[in-house]
C-alpha positions as CSV (number, residue, x, y, z in Angstrom):
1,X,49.9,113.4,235.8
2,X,52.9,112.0,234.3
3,X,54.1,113.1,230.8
4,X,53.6,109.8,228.9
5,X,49.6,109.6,230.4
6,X,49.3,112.9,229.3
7,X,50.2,112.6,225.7
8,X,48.0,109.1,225.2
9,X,44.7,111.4,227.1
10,X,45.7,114.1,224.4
11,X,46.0,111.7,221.9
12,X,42.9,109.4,222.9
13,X,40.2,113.0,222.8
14,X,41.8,113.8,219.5
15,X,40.7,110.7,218.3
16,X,37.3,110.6,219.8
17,X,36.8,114.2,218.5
18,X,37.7,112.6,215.3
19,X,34.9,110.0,215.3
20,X,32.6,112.4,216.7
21,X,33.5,115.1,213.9
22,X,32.4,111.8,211.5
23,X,29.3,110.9,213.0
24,X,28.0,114.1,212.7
25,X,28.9,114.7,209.2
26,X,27.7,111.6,208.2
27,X,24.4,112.1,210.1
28,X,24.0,115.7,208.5
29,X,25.2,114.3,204.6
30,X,22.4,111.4,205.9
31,X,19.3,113.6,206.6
32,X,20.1,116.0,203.2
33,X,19.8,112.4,201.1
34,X,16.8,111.1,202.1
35,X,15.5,115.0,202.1
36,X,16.4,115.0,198.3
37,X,15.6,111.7,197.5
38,X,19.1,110.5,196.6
39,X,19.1,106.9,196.5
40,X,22.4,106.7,195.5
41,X,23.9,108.3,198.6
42,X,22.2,106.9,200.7
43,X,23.3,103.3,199.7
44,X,27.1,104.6,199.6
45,X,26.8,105.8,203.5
46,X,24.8,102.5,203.9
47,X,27.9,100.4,203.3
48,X,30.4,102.7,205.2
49,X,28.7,101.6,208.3
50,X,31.9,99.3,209.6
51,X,34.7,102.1,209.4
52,X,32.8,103.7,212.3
53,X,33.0,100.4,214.2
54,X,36.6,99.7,213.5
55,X,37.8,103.1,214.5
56,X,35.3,102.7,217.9
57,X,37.0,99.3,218.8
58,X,40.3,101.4,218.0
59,X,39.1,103.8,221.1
60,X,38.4,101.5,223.1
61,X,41.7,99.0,223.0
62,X,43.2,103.0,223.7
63,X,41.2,103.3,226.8
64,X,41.7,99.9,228.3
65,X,45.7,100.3,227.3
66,X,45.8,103.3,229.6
67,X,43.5,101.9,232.1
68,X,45.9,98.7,232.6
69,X,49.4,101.0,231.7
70,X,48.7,104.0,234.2
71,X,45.7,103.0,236.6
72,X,44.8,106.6,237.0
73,X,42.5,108.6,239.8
74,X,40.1,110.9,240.4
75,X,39.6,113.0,237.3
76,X,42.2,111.5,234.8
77,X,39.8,108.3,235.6
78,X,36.9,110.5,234.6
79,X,38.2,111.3,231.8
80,X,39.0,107.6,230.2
81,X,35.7,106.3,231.6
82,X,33.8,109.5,230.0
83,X,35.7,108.6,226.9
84,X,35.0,104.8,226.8
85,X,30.8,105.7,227.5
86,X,31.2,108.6,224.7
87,X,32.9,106.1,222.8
88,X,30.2,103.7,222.8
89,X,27.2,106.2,222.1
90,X,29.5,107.8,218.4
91,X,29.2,104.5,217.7
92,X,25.2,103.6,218.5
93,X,24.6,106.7,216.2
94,X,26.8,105.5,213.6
95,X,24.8,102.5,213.4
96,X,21.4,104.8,213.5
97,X,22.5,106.7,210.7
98,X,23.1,103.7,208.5
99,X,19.5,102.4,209.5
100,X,18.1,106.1,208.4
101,X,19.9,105.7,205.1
102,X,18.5,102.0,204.7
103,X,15.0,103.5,205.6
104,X,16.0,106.8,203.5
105,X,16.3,104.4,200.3
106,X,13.0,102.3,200.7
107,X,10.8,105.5,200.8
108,X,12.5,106.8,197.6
109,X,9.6,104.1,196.1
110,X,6.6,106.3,197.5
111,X,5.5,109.9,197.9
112,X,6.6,112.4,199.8
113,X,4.3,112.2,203.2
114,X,3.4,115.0,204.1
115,X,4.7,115.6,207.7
116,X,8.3,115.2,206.1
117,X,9.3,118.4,207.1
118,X,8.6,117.9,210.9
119,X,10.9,114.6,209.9
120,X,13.4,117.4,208.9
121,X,12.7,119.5,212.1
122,X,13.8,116.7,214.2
123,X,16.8,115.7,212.1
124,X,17.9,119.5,212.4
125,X,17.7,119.4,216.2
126,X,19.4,116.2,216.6
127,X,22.2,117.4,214.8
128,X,22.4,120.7,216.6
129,X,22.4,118.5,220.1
130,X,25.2,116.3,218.8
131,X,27.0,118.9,217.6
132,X,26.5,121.3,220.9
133,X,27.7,118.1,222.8
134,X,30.6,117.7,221.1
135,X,31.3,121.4,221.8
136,X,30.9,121.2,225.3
137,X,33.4,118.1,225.2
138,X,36.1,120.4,223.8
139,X,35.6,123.1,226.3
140,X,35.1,121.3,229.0
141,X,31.9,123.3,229.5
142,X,29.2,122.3,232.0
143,X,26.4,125.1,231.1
144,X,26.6,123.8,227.6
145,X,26.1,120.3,228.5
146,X,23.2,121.2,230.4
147,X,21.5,123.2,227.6
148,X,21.8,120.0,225.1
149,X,20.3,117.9,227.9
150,X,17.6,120.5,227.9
151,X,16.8,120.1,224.7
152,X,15.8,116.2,224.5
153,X,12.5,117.0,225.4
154,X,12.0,119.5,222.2
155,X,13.1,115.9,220.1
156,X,10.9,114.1,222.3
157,X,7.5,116.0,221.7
158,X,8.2,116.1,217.8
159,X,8.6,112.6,217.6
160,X,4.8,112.0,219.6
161,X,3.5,114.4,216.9
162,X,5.2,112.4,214.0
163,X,3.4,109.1,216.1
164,X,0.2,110.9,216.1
165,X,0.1,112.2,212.5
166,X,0.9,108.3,211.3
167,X,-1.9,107.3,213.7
168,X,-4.1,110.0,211.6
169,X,-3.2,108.5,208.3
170,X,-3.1,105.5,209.1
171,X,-7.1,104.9,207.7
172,X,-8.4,101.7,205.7
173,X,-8.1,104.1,202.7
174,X,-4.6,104.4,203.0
175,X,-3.4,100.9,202.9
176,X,-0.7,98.7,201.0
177,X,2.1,101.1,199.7
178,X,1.1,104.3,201.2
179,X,1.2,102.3,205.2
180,X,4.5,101.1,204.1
181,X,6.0,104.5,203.5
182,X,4.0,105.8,207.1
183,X,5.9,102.6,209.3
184,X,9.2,104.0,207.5
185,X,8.6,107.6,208.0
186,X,7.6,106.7,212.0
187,X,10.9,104.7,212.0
188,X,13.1,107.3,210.9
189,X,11.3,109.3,214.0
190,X,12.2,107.4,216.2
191,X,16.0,106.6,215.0
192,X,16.3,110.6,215.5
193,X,14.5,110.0,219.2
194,X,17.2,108.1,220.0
195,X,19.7,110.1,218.6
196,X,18.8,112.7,220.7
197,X,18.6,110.1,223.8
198,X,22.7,109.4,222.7
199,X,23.7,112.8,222.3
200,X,22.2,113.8,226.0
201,X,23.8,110.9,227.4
202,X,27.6,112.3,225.6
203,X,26.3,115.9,227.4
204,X,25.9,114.1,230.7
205,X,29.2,112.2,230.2
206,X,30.6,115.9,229.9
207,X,29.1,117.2,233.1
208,X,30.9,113.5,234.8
209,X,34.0,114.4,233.5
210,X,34.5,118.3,234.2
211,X,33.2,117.8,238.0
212,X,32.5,114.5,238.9
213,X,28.9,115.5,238.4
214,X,26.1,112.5,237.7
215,X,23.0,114.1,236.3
216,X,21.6,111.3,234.9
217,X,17.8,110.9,235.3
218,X,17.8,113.9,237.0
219,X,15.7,116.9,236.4
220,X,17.4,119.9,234.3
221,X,15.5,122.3,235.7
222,X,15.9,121.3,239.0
């Protein structure tokens, strides 16, 4: 590895950190509106959504610069390919976040349903896969990546209960504004889903890079 390809790699995972460092925040500041109710905040993060774009367009001119620059091999490949798919899912949950605050700000009109706090529960264990994925990412850590991969299916089976307690609720009694505010609470269910789906694909991106490993659609356990 030359001295000029290592100082743009250096330079191009302190920049993704710094994108992922944003999503998460953003995700966590997110979640605490629409828990609180805060309209206000929530339509502030709504119309930040771009800056996460621009900066992920940034990345990925970076990636395709070194790509064309150095044509690398074997692992420093890894690496820019692992950045460019990382890359890609900060910026997918970027745009998630901004459709929870959207969703956030419409069910400040109704009453607080009351599975909200399994709606919480996932948002907590969203954020704590992101944020473990991000860690493996800096340490270059395998086990870690694996134990956020685990995890998806804890996201998964909260988000079928969320589904099922809609379902429940969803009676002729409860019609007009109170059906409105179950099809926004399901929705923000399945943005986190997906979330989760995003940060086990940046853990499996992790495993790639460190070892050349592809564990995608594979079992954890197995």
């Amino acid at each position: 590895m030359n001295l000029i390809f290592a100082r743009e790699s250096e330079m191009l995972k302190e920049s993704v950190l710094r994108l992922a460092g944003e999503v998460e925040w953003r995700l966590t500041e997110v979640l605490k509106a629409t828990e609180q109710r805060d309209k206000e905040s929530l339509l502030a993060w709504m119309e930040r959504d771009n800056e996460i774009d621009e900066r992920e367009v940034v990345i990925e001119e970076e990636c395709l610069k070194i790509l064309a620059l150095h044509q690398p091999v074997a692992r420093d490949l890894r690496f820019v390919v692992a950045v460019l798919k990382i890359n890609n899912d900060l910026e997918r949950i970027g745009d998630i976040v901004a459709n929870i605050a959207d969703r956030g700000v419409r069910l400040t009109a109704f009453p607080v349903t009351a599975f909200q706090n399994k709606i919480m529960r996932m948002g907590q264990v969203t954020r704590e896969m992101l944020k473990a994925s991000i860690d493996a990412l800096v340490a270059l850590d395998v086990k870690k990546a694996v134990a956020v991969i685990a995890r998806d299916d804890e996201v998964d089976r909260l988000n079928v209960e969320v589904i099922q307690a809609v379902i429940a609720q969803a009676t002729p009694g409860n019609s007009g504004a109170m059906t409105e505010a179950l099809i926004l609470t399901h929705s923000i269910a399945r943005d986190l889903e997906r979330i989760g789906d995003h940060a086990t694909n940046i853990a499996e991106d992790v495993a790639y890079l460190v070892d050349g490993t592809i564990i995608r659609h594979k079992s954890v356990r197995r």
